[in-house]
N, C-alpha and C positions, 0 to 999 in steps of 0.2 A: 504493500500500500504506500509505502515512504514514497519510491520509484513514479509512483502513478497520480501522487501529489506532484511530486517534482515537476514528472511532464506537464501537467495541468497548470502549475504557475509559471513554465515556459514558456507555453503554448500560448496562454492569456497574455499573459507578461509581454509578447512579439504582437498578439494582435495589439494591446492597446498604445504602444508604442509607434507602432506603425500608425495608425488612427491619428494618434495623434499630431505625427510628425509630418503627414499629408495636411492636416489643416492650417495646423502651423507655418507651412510654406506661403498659403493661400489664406490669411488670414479675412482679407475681402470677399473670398468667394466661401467663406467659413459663416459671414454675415450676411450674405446674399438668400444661405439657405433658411437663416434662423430665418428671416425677412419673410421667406415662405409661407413657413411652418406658421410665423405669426398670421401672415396673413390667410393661411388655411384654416387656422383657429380662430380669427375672426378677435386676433388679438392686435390688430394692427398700430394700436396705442403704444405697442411694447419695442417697435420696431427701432427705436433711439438706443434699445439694447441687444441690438445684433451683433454689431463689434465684439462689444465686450462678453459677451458671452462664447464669441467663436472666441477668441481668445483665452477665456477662464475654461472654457470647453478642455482644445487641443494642449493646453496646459497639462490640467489636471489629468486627463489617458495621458500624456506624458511619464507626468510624475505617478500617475498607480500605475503601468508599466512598468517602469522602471526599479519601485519598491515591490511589486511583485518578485520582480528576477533577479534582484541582490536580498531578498528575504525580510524586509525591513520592518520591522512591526508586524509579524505574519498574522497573528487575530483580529486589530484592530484592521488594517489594510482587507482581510478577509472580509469582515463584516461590511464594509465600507462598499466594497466590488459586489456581493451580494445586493445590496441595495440599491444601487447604481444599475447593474444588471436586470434586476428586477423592474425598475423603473422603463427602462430603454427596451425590456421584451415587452413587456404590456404597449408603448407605446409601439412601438414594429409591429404589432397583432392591429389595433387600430388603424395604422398606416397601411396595411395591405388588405383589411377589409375594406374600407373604404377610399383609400386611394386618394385623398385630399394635396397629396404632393408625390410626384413620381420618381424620385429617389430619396433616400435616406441622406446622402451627405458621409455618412459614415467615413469612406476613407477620401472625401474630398472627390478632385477628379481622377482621380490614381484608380480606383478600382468603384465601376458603378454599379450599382444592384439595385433590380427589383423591391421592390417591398416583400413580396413573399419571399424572396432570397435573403433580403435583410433578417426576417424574421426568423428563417429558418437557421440560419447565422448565428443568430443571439441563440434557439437554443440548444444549439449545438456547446456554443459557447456557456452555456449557463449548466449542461452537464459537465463540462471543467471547472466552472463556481461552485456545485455545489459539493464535487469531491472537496474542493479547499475549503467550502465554509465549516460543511460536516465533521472533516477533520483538524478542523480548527484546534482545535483543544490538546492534540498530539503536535501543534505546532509552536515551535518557540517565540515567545512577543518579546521583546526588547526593551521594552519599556513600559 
């Protein structure tokens, strides 16, 4: 099970890296899509917060990437990807039922997908969170 952790915060650990480091290139086209989404949601009030958001966005899958794959606070970081995950598959399931924006954004323009692609993505993805959240507790935190 050690092994099958390990690949699993690799695994995660490169996807969110990557994620991240595709929007981070494209920080404008990172705000283009919040812009979308806003305006898919009929949140278009919010759209002053596109920037920053792709930015705190392709940040943050940065940094849980990157503390995934050097081990860094492995429970708390756990919990965190858990929830994170969980937010982002629920919303990919709404994304590809109804289709209010025709990609995710996910890795920027580097790699584009469907919404059902996206979604099947996460939970692909999300059977590698839950081996690390589950075995959370066999995992050392640092702090």
């Amino acid at each position: 099970m050690k092994y099958i952790r390990l690949l699993s915060r690799l695994i995660v650990g490169m996807v969110f890296i990557f994620s991240g480091f595709v929007k981070a290139v494209d920080p404008l086209g990172s705000a283009y899509k919040f812009a979308d989404y806003f305006t898919a949601f009929k949140l278009g009030f919010l759209e002053f917060l596109a920037l920053p958001m792709g930015i705190f966005l392709s940040a943050f899958e940065l940094i849980l990437g990157l503390t995934l794959i050097l081990g860094y606070r492995r429970k708390t970081i756990f919990q965190v990807l858990m929830w994170f995950m969980f937010f982002f598959t629920l919303l990919t399931f709404i994304l590809a039922v109804f289709n209010p924006v025709t990609d995710c954004g996910c890795f920027g323009d580097a790699l584009i997908l469907t919404n059902w692609q996206t979604f099947f993505k996460n939970l692909v993805l999300m059977v590698f969170v839950l081996i690390l959240y589950f075995g959370r507790n066999n995992a050392y935190d640092s702090g």
